[in-house]
C-alpha positions as MATLAB code, in Angstrom:
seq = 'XXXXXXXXXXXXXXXXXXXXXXXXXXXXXXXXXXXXXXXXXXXXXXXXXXXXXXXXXXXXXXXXXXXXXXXXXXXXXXXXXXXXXXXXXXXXXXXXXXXXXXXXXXXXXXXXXXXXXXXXXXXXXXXXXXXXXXXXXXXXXXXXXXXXXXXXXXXXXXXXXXXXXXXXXXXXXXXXXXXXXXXXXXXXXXXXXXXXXXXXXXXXXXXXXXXXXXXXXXXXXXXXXXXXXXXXXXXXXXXXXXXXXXXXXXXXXXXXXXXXXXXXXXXXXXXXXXXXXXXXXXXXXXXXXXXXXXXXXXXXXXXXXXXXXXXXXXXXXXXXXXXXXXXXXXXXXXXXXXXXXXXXXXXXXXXXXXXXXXXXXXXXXXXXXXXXXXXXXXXXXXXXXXXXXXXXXXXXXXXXXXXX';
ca = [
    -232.023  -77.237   -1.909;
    -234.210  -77.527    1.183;
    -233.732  -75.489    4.189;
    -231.470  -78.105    6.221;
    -228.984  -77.325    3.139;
    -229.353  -73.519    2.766;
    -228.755  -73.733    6.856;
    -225.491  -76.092    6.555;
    -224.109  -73.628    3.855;
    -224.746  -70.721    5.900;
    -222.787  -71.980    8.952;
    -219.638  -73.274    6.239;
    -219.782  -70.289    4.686;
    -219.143  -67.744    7.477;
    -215.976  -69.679    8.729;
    -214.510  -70.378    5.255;
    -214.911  -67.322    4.133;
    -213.046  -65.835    7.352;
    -210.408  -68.880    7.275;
    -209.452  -67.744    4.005;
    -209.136  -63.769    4.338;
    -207.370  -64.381    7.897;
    -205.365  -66.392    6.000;
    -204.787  -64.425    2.994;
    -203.979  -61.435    5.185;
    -201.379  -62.917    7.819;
    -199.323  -64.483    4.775;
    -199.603  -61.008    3.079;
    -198.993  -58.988    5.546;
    -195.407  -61.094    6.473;
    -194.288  -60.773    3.126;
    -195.383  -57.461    2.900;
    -192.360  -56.604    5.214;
    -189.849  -58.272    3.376;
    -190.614  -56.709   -0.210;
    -191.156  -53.819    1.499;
    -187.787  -53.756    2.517;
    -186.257  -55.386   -0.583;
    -187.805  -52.896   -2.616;
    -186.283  -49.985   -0.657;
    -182.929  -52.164   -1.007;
    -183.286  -51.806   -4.258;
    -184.187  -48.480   -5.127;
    -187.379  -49.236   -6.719;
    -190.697  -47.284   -7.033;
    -192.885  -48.353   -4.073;
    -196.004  -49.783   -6.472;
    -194.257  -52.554   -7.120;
    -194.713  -53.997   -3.811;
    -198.560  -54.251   -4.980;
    -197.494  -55.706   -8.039;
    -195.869  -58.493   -6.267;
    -198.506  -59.078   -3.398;
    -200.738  -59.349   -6.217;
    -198.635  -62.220   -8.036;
    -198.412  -63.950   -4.804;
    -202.307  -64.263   -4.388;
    -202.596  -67.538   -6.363;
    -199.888  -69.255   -4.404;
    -201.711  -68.671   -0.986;
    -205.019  -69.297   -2.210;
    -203.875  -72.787   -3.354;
    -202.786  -73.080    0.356;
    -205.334  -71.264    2.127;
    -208.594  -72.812    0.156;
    -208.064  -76.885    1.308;
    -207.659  -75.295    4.810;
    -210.689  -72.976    4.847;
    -212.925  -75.920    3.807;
    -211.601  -77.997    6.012;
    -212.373  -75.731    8.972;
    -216.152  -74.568    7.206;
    -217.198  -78.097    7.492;
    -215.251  -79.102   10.767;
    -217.014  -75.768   12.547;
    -219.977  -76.388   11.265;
    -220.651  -79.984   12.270;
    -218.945  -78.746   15.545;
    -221.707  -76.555   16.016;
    -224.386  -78.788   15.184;
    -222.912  -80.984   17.635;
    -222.475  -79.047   20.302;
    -225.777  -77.506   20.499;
    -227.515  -80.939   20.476;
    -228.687  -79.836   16.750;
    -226.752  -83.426   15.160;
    -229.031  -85.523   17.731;
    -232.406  -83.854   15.984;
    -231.267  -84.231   12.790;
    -230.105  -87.936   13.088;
    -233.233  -88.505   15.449;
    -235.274  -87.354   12.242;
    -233.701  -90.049    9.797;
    -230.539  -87.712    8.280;
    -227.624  -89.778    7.782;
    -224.140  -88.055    8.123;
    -223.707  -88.976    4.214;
    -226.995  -87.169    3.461;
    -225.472  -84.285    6.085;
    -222.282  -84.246    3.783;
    -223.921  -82.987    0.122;
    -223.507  -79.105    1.134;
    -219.998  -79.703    2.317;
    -219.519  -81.661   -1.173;
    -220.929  -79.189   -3.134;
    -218.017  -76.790   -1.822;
    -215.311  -79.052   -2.068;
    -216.572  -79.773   -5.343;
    -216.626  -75.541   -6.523;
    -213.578  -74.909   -4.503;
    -211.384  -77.934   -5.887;
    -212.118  -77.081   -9.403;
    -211.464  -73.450   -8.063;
    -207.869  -74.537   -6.774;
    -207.044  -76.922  -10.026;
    -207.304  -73.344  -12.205;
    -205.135  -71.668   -9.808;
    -202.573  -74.326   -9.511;
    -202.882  -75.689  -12.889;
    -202.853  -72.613  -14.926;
    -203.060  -69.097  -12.870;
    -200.215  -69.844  -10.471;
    -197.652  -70.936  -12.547;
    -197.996  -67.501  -14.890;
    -198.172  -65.489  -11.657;
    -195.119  -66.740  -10.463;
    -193.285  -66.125  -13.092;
    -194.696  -62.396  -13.556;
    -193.247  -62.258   -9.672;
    -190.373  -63.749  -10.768;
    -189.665  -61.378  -13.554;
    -190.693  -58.311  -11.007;
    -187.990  -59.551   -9.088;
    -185.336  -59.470  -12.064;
    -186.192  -56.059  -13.113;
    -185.888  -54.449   -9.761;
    -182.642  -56.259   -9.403;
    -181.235  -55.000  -12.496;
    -182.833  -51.510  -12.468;
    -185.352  -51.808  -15.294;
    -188.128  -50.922  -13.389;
    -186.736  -47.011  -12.795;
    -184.899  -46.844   -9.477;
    -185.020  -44.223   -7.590;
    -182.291  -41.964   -6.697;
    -181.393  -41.615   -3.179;
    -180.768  -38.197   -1.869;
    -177.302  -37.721   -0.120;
    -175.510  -40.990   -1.665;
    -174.232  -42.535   -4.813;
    -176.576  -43.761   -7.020;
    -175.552  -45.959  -10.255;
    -177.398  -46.203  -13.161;
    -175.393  -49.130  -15.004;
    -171.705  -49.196  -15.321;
    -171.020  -46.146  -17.501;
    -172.948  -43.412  -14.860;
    -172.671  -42.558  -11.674;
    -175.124  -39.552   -9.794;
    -175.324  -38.035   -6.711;
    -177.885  -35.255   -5.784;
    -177.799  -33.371   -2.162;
    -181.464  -31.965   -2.082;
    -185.033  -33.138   -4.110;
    -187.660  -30.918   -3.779;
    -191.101  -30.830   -5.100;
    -191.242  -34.107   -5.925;
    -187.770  -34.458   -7.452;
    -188.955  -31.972   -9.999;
    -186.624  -29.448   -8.295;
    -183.201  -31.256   -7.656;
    -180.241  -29.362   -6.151;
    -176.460  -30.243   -5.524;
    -175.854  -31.979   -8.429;
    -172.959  -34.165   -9.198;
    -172.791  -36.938  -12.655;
    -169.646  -38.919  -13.788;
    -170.281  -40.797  -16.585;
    -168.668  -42.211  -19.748;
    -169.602  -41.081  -23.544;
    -169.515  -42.977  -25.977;
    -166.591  -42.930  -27.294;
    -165.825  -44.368  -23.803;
    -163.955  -40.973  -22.552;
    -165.007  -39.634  -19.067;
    -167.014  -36.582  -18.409;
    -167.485  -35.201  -15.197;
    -170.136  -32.904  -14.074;
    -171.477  -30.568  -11.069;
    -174.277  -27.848  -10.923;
    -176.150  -25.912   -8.708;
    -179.655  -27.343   -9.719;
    -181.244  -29.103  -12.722;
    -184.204  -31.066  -14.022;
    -185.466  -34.227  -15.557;
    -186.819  -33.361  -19.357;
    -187.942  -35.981  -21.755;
    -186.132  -36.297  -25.146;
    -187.560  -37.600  -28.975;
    -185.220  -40.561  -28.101;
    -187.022  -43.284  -25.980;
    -183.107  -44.320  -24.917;
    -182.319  -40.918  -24.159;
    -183.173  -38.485  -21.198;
    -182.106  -34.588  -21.270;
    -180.618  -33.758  -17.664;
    -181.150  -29.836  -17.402;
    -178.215  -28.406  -15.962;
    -177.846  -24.616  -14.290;
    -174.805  -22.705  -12.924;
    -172.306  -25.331  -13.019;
    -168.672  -27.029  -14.096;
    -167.964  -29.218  -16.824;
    -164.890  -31.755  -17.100;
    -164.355  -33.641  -19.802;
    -161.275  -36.003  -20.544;
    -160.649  -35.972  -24.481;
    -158.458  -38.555  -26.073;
    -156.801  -36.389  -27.939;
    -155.845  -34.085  -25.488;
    -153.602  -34.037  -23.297;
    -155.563  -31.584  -20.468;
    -159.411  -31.808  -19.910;
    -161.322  -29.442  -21.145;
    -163.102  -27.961  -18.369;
    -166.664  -25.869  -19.112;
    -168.588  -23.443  -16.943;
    -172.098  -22.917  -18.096;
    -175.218  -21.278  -16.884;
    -177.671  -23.898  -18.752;
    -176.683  -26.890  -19.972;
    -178.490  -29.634  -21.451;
    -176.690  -33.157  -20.966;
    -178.151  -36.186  -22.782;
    -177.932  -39.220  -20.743;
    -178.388  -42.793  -22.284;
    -180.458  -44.756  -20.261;
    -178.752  -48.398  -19.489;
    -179.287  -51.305  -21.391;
    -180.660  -54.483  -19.063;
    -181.141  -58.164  -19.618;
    -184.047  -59.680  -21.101;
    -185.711  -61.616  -18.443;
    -185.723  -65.477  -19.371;
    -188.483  -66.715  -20.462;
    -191.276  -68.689  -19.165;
    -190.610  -72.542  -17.780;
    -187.308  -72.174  -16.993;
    -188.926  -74.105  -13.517;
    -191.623  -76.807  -12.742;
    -193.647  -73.717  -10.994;
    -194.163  -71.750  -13.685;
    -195.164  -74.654  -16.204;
    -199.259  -74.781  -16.253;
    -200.485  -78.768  -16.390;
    -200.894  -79.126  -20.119;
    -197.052  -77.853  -20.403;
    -196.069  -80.436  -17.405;
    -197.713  -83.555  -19.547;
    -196.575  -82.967  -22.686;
    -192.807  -82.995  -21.075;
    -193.478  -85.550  -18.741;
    -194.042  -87.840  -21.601;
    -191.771  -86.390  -24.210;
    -188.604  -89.440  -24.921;
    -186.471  -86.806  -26.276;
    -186.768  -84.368  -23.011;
    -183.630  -85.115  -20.387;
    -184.389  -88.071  -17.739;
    -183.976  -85.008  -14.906;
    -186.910  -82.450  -17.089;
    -189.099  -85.112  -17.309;
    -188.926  -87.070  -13.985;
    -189.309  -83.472  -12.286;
    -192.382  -82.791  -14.414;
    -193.767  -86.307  -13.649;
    -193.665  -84.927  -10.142;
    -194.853  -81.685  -10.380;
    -198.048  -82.714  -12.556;
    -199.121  -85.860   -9.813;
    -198.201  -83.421   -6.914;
    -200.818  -80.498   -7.975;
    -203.420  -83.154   -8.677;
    -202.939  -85.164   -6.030;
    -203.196  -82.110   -3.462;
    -206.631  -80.979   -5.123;
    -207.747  -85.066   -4.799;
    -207.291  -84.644   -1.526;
    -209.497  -82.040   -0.822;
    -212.435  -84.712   -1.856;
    -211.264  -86.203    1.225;
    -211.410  -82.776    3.795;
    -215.378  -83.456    3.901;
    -214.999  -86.733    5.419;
    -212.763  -85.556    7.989;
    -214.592  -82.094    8.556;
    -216.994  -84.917    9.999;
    -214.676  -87.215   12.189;
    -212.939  -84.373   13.661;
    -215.622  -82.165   14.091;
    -217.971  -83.865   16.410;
    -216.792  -84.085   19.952;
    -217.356  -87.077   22.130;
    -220.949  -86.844   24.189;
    -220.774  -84.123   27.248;
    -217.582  -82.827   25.407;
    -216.416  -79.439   23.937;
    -213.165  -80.458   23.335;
    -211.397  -78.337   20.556;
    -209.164  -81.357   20.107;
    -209.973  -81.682   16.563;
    -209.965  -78.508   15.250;
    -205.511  -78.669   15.881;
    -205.735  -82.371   14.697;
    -207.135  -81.551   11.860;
    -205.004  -78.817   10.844;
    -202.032  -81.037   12.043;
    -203.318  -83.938    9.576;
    -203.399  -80.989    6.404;
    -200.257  -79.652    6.818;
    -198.337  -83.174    7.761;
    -200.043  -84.128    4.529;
    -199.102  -81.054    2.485;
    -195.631  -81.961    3.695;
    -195.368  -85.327    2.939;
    -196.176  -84.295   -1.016;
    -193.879  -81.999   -0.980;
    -191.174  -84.535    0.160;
    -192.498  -86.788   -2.542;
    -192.089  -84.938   -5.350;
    -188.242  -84.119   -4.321;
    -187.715  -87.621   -4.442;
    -189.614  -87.991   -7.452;
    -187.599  -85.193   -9.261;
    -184.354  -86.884   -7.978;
    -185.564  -89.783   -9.965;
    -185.198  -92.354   -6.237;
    -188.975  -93.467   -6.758;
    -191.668  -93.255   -9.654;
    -193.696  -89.922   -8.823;
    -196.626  -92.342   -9.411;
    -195.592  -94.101   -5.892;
    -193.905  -90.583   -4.402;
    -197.242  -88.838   -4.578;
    -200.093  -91.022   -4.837;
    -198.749  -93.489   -2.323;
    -199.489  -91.164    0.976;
    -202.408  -90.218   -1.246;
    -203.752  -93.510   -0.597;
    -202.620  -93.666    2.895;
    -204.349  -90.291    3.688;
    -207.327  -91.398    2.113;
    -207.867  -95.254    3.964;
    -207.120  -93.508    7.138;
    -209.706  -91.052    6.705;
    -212.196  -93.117    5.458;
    -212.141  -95.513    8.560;
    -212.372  -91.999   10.906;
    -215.394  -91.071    8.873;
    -217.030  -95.099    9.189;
    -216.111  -95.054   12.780;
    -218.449  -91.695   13.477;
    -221.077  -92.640   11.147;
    -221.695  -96.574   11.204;
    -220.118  -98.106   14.454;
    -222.658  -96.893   17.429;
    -221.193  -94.978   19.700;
    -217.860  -94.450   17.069;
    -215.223  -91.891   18.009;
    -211.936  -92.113   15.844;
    -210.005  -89.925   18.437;
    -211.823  -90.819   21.665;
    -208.315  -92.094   23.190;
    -206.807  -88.951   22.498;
    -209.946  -87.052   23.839;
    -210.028  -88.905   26.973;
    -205.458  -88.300   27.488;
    -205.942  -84.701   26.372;
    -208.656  -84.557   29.163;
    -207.060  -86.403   31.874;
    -203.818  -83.796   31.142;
    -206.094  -80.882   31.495;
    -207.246  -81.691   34.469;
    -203.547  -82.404   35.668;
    -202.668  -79.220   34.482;
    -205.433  -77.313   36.400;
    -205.104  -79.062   39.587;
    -201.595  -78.185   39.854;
    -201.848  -74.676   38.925;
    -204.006  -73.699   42.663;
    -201.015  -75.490   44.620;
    -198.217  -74.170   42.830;
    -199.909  -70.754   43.428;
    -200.528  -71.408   47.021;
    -196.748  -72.437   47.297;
    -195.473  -69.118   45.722;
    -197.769  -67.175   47.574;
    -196.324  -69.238   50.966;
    -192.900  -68.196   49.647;
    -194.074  -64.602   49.448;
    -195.176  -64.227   53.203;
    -192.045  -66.301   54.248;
    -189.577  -64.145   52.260;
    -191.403  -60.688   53.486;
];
C-alpha cells in the first residue's frame, strides 16, 4: 500500500468510524428510554436494560455499517474534490477505478463483517432479546417489589411492604396473602422481616417479627389466627413458562437454518416461501454494499466551483429508499405474490444499473455529472430562497415602524 492509499484510508476512516458510533448511539440512546421505562413497568432489576441494549447491537450495526461506508467514501472523495486534491491526482494519471481499491478494501472487510452479523450473530441476539423480554414479562427474571403497593408474585401470593431500608435488607410494614398448598388461604402482617435463603432452590424463608397470623383451615370452621414474635414463613417461588425455543421467526433463523427450510418439500408453502425471502433479503442487502463504493464516487464529487452538499442527502435518500424497497420485497415474497428471487433481486438489479451509469458518467464521459440537473435546481432555489429572505425582512421591519 503506497502512501496515496494509506492517505485515502485515513480520510474514510475518521468519518466511518464517527458515522457508525453517532449512529450506534442515537438508536441506543432512543431505545434506551423505552426499556427503560418498560423495565420499570415491569418490575424488573435495572441490569437488564444493558442486557437488552447489548442484544440490540447486531441489529443496528447491520444498519449502521452500509451507511457509515457509504458516507467514509462519499466524504472522502468530497474532500479530495473540494480542495482541488482529485484534479492532482487525475492530472498525475490516477483513474477513479484505481482511486476506488481503498474504498473496496472496506466494503470488502465490512460486508463480510455485516454477512456474520446478519447471517449468524443477529438472529441469536434477537432471540436472547426476545427471551429477555418474556422473562421480565412473566417475572422470571426477579421483580422487584414496589414499596407502598401490591405486588404479585404469581397467582397464589400477593405482598405489600410500607418501608425498605438498607437495601431491602431491612423491610417494614409487612403484609402477605397467599395460598398453601393444600390451596387454603393464609394471611399475614408483621412489623418487620427479612429475605433468608432456604436448602430448597424453589423455596425462600420470609423472616417474620411481631406480627398476626390468619389462616383459613378446611376443616375448620373459624381461622386460626397466630400472634408470634418470630416467624419463619416458607414461600414457594412461582413456576413460569419455558420460553419457546429458537426459530419460532425468520429473524432469529441464521442463513444455513433459512436454506435448508427454504428448500425442504415437506416444510409448509408459507415456512418456506418466508425463508426464501428472508435468506435473498440478507444477501441481497450485503450485495449491495459492493455497490456503496461506486456511488461514494458519483455523489461525492461536486460539480466544478461547487460545494454543494447535495449528495451527501441523496445519497442517504438512495440507501434508505433502497433498504425499503427490500423490505417491501420480502413481505411480498413471504405472502407468496412473487418469487423472492424477483421480490429481492429485482430492485437489486435496478439499484445496481442505475448506479453503475452515475459512476460511468463521473469517470468516463468528460465533463460527467450524474446529478448536475439537480445541482443546478437546488442552486437556482437557494438563491430564491436567499433573495427573498432581505425583502421579507425589510417588509416586517416596515410593519414594525408603521405599527409603533
Amino acid at each position: 500500500m503506497n502512501s496515496i492509499d494509506r492517505y485515502m484510508a485515513r480520510l474514510i476512516a475518521v468519518p466511518l468510524i464517527s458515522t457508525l458510533l453517532i449512529s450506534a448511539m442515537l438508536l441506543v440512546l432512543d431505545r434506551m428510554l423505552r426499556l427503560f421505562e418498560f423495565v420499570a413497568t415491569e418490575g424488573g432489576p435495572v441490569s437488564v436494560v444493558w442486557r437488552m441494549l447489548a442484544n440490540l447491537l447486531p441489529e443496528y450495526l447491520g444498519l449502521g455499517i452500509p451507511i457509515g461506508l457509504m458516507l467514509g467514501c462519499l466524504l472522502a472523495f468530497r474532500r479530495l474534490a473540494t480542495s482541488s486534491e482529485l484534479d492532482v491526482l487525475r492530472a498525475v494519471g490516477m483513474s477513479y477505478t484505481r482511486l476506488l481499491k481503498v474504498p473496496f478494501m472496506f466494503a470488502i472487510a465490512l460486508a463480510a463483517l455485516n454477512l456474520a452479523i446478519v447471517g449468524f450473530i443477529q438472529p441469536w441476539s434477537r432471540y436472547n432479546y426476545e427471551q429477555l423480554r418474556f422473562e421480565l414479562r412473566s417475572g422470571a427474571l426477579g421483580a422487584s417489589i414496589k414499596v407502598g403497593e401490591f405486588t404479585s408474585f404469581g397467582a397464589k401470593m400477593t405482598m405489600r411492604i410500607e418501608e425498605s431500608k438498607d437495601e431491602g435488607r431491612r423491610l417494614s410494614g409487612i403484609f402477605v396473602q397467599m395460598m398453601t398448598k393444600d390451596g387454603t388461604p393464609v394471611a399475614v402482617t408483621a412489623q418487620s422481616g427479612q429475605f433468608l435463603r432456604s436448602d430448597d432452590p424453589d423455596v425462600i424463608i420470609f423472616r417474620l417479627q411481631n406480627g398476626t397470623l390468619v389462616h383459613h383451615d378446611r376443616n375448620s370452621p373459624e381461622p386460626r389466627v397466630l400472634t408470634f414474635t418470630t416467624h419463619n414463613l416458607p414461600i414457594p417461588l412461582p413456576k413460569y413458562e419455558q420460553f419457546r425455543n429458537r426459530g419460532g421467526k425468520n429473524i432469529e433463523r441464521t442463513l444455513p437454518e433459512l436454506a435448508v427450510i427454504g428448500r425442504n418439500p415437506q416444510a409448509s408453502d408459507e415456512d418456506r416461501e418466508g425463508s426464501r425471502s428472508a435468506f435473498h433479503f440478507r444477501l441481497a442487502e450485503v450485495a449491495s454494499m459492493f455497490l456503496l463504493p461506486f456511488l461514494a464516487v458519483a455523489l461525492g464529487v461536486p460539480p466544478k466551483r461547487s460545494t454543494s452538499a447535495l449528495g451527501v442527502f441523496l445519497s442517504i435518500v438512495m440507501i434508505v429508499t433502497y433498504h425499503k424497497v427490500n423490505e417491501y420485497g420480502q413481505s411480498i415474497g413471504e405472502l407468496g405474490r412473487v418469487d423472492p428471487l424477483i421480490a429481492l433481486w429485482g430492485p437489486f438489479m435496478l439499484f445496481a444499473g442505475l448506479v453503475i451509469w452515475m459512476y460511468y458518467q463521473i469517470a468516463y464521459v468528460p465533463g460527467g455529472q450524474p446529478i448536475g440537473g439537480l445541482e443546478k435546481a437546488f442552486s437556482k432555489m437557494i438563491k430564491a430562497i436567499t433573495r427573498r429572505l432581505p425583502g421579507r425582512r425589510r417588509r416586517l421591519r416596515r410593519e414594525e415602524e408603521a405599527a409603533a
